[in-house]
N, C-alpha and C positions, 0 to 999 in steps of 0.2 A: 599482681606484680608483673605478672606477664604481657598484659595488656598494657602498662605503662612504661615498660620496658618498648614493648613495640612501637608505641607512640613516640620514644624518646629517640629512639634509632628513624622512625620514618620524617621530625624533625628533622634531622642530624643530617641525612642523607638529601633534602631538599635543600639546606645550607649550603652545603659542596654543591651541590648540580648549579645552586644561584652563582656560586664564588669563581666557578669553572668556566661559566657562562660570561662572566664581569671580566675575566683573565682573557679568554678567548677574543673576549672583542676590544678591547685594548691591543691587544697585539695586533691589531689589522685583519684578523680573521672574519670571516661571513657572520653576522651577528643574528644569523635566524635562531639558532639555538636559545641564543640568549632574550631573544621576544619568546619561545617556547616555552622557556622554562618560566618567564615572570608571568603571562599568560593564564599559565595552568598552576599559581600557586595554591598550595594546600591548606586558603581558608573559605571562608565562607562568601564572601565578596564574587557578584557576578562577571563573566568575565567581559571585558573592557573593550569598548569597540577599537581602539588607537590602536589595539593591537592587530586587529584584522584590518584597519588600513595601512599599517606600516607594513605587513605582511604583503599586501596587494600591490604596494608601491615599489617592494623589491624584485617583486616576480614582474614587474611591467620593468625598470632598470636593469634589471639582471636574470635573465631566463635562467642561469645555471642554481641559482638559489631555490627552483622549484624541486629540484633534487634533494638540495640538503633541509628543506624543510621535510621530505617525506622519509629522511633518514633521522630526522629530529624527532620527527612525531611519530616513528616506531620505536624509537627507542626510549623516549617518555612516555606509551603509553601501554608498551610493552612490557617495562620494567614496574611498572607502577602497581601498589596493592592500594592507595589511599581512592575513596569511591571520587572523593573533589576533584584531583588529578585529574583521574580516568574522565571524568566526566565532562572537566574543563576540554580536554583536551580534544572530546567527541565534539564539545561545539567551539572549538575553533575549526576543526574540519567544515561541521555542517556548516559555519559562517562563509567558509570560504567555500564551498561547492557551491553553494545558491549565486556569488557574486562572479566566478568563470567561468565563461563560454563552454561550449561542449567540444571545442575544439582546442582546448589553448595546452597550454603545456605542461600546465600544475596537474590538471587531470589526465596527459599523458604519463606522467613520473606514478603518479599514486599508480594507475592500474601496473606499470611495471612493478614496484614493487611489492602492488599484492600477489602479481602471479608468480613471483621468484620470492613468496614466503617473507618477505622484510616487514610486512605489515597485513597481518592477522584480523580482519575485525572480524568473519563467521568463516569458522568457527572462532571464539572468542575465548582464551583462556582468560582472560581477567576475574580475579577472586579478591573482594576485599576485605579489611582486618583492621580497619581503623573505626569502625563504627558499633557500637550495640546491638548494631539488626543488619549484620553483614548480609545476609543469605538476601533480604529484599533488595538491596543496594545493587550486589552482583546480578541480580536476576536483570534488574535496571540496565545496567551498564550493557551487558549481553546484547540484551533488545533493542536498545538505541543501536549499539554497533553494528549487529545483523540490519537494520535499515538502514542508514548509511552506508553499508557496502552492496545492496541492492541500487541506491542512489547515485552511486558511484559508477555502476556500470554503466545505466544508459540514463539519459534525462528527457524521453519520448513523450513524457508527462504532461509537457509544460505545455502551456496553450501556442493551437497553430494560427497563423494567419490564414480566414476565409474557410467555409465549410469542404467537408473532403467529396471529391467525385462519385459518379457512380462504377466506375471499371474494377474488373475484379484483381486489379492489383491496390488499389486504394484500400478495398472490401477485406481485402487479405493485411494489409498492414493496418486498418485501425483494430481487426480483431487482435492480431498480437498486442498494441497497445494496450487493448481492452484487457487481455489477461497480465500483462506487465502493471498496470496500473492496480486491479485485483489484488495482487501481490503484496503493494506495495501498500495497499490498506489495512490488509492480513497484519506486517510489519508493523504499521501505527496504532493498532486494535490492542498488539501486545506489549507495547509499551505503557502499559497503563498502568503506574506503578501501585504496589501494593505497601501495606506496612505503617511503617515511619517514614516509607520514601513517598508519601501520599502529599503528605502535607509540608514536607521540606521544600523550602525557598528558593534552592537552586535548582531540585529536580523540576519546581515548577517553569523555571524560568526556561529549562531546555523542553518543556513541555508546551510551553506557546509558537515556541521554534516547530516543531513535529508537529501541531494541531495547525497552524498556517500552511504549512505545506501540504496537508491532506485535504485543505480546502477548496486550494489551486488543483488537487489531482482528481479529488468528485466533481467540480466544476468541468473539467475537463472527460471526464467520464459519463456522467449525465448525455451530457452533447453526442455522444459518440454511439452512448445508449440507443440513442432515440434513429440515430442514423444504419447502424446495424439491425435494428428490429424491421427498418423501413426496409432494407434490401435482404433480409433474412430466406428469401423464397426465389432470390435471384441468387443466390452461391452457385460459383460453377460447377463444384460437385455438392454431392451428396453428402460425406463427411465433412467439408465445410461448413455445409446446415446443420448438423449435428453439434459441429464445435460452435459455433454462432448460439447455440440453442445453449448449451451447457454455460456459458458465459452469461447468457441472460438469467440461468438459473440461479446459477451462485450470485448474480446481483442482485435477484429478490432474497435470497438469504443472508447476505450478509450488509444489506441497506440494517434490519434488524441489528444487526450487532454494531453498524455503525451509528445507527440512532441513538441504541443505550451507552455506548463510548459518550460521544457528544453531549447527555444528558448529563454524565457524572462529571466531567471537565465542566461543565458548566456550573453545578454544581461546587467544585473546588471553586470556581471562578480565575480557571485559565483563559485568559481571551475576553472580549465580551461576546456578549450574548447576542449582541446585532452582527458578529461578524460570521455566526457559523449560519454555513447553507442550510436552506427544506432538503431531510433526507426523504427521496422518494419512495415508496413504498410499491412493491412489486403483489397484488395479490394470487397465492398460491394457485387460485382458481382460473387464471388467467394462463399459469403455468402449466396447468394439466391440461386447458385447450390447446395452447398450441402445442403440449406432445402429441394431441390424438390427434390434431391434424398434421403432424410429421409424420407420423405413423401409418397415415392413412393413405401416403402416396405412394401409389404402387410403383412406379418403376422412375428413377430418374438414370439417367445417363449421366457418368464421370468423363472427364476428359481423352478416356482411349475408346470411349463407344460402346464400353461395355453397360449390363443393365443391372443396377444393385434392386435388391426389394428391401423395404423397410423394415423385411422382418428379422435378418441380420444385423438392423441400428443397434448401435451400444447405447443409445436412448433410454432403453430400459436398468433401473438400478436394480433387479431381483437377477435372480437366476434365469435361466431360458428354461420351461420344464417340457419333457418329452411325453405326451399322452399314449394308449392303448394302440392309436391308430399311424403312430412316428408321426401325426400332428405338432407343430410347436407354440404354445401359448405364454403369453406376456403378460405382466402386470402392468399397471401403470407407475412413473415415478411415483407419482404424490396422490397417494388412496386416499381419500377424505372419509368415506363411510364402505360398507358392505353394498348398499343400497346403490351405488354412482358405477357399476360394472358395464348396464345397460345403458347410461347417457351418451349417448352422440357428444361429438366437442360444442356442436351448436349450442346442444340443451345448457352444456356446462359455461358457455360462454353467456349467455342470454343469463345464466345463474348467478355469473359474477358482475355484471352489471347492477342486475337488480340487489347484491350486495353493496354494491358502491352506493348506491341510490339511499340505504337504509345504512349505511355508516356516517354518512355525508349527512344525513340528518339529527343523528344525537349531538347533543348538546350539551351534554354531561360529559364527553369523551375530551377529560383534561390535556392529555399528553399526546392529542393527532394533531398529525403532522401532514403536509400536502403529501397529494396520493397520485400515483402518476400512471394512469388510465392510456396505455398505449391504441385502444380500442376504440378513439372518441371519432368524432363525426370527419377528422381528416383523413381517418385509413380505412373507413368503415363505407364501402359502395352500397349501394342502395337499391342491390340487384340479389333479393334473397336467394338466389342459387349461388351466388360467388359473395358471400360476405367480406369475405376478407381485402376486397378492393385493389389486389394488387393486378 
């Protein structure tokens, strides 16, 4: 009884918002509301592109309308407990973030009013109560909106024109990218609805939205991958190699998590299957050579002259432990056996090829994927005292 009571009040309450909206724009008033409200109605039907053209045509005629759509759409998406609403309402945003510039005006209005609190999307109080399996729906709703408002901030993502330089001011903005981008994958990984919101029609439809846009952002990552590993040993300090280093780490970790994302959307059959990129595969054993050869470099100079040693790197993910003799010993991040304490990075390097060699050959291995060997004959000099060719 309860639930059909609520059902009958959250009717009742989209009637009025429709009739207010119908009112409002008869009398001559700004008619954003009233594309908001029809927009984001509370059925099943995906929402309508005419509406995010009309929306675009008003913000190009009337700059002041950028305003009263972001008071439109906190206030519908704020008041709302129905998951459709809520949902509609995230992708008419993300409709219109993808189609404005980074500079235009809609996307000056939103950040104002999410920094003076008018528009909430992380944290996200949205809870829904229209559905049978609220708890999946809201977890949904949440997750979409915390990525949207990551997307909202900055759009560094999108592909640039022409490869980036070598100067350490490039080196220093693609790595922010690199971890802004990171982030933003972290955001799309967790969207991965669960439940009944797995196989709903509309959650999928906002699901191709989100899987396209992380296609553009790995495509763009990739690229940038390959550019920071190439100058990894030219950072001007010492902690910028460090942070360059920790970004390649978590990209061998989390290609993994975005592999099996992209295997179950596929699966559902969000998207086709020719459209999503080769997740590259980072091997661990590649990662624990270049810490030992970070580690290994005894003194660099930071930018005021002074001499850091390696053995102060946060490189290490253990504790630092104090021996008998105030000696200080390190672990490595990533211990593969008991046996690899005494390997050189050489040994370990020469180990992970000849892993590559004996992966690269089975033929039974249904689910591999290209593997992305930063090691191969273009970075690799041919002078076995200095392998690393840089």
């Amino acid at each position: 009884m309860t639930k059909s009571f609520q059902q009958a009040f959250n009717a009742l309450k989209e009637h009025t918002c429709l009739s207010y909206a119908k009112i409002a724009t008869m009398g001559g008033l700004c008619n954003v509301d009233h594309i908001i409200v029809k927009a984001t109605a509370p059925n099943s039907s995906p929402l309508s592109d005419k509406y995010v053209h009309q929306l675009l045509r008003l913000f190009a005629i009337s700059p002041p309308c950028c305003r009263a759509f972001s008071l439109g759409f906190a206030r519908r998406f704020g008041k709302t407990r129905s998951w459709r609403v809520a949902l509609k309402c995230l992708l008419l945003l993300h409709r219109l973030l993808r189609s404005s510039p980074e500079d235009s005006l809609f996307r000056t209005e939103l950040l104002i009013n999410r920094s003076n609190g008018s528009i909430s999307l992380y944290p996200c109080n949205f809870r829904d109560v229209s559905s049978s399996d609220p708890e999946s729906f809201t977890v949904f709703i949440r997750s979409y909106a915390r990525l949207l408002d990551e997307i909202s901030n900055e759009d560094n993502h999108r592909a640039r024109p022409g490869p980036p330089d070598n100067s350490p001011e490039e080196i220093g903005r693609v790595l922010e990218v690199l971890e802004q981008i990171q982030s933003l994958i972290d955001r799309v990984i967790e969207c991965k609805p669960t439940g009944d919101t797995a196989r709903n029609f509309l959650i999928q439809t906002a699901m191709k939205h989100i899987i396209r846009d992380s296609f553009v952002c790995y495509t763009v990552f990739k690229n940038d991958i390959v550019f920071l590993l190439e100058n990894m040993f030219q950072m001007p300090t010492y902690q910028c190699c460090v942070s360059a280093f920790s970004v390649y780490k978590k990209a061998a970790l989390q290609a993994d998590q975005l592999y099996e994302f992209y295997q179950w959307c596929k699966l559902m059959g969000v998207c086709g299957c020719y459209e999503y990129p080769f997740v590259d595969r980072i091997p661990l054993l590649q990662i624990q050579a270049l810490e030992s050869f970070i580690n290994g470099m005894w003194e660099i100079k930071d930018d005021d002259g002074d001499h850091q040693s390696p053995s102060s790197s946060p490189l290490s993910s253990t504790a630092e432990k104090v021996g008998d003799e105030g000696e200080e010993e390190r672990q490595p991040l990533i211990k593969l056996n008991d046996d690899d304490d005494d390997d050189s990075w050489e040994d370990i390097l020469e180990a992970s090829v000849i892993n590559f060699s004996s992966h690269g050959s089975d033929e039974k291995d249904e689910w591999r994927i290209q593997v992305y060997n930063p090691f191969d004959g273009k970075y690799v000099s041919s002078d076995p005292n200095y392998p690393w060719g840089l």
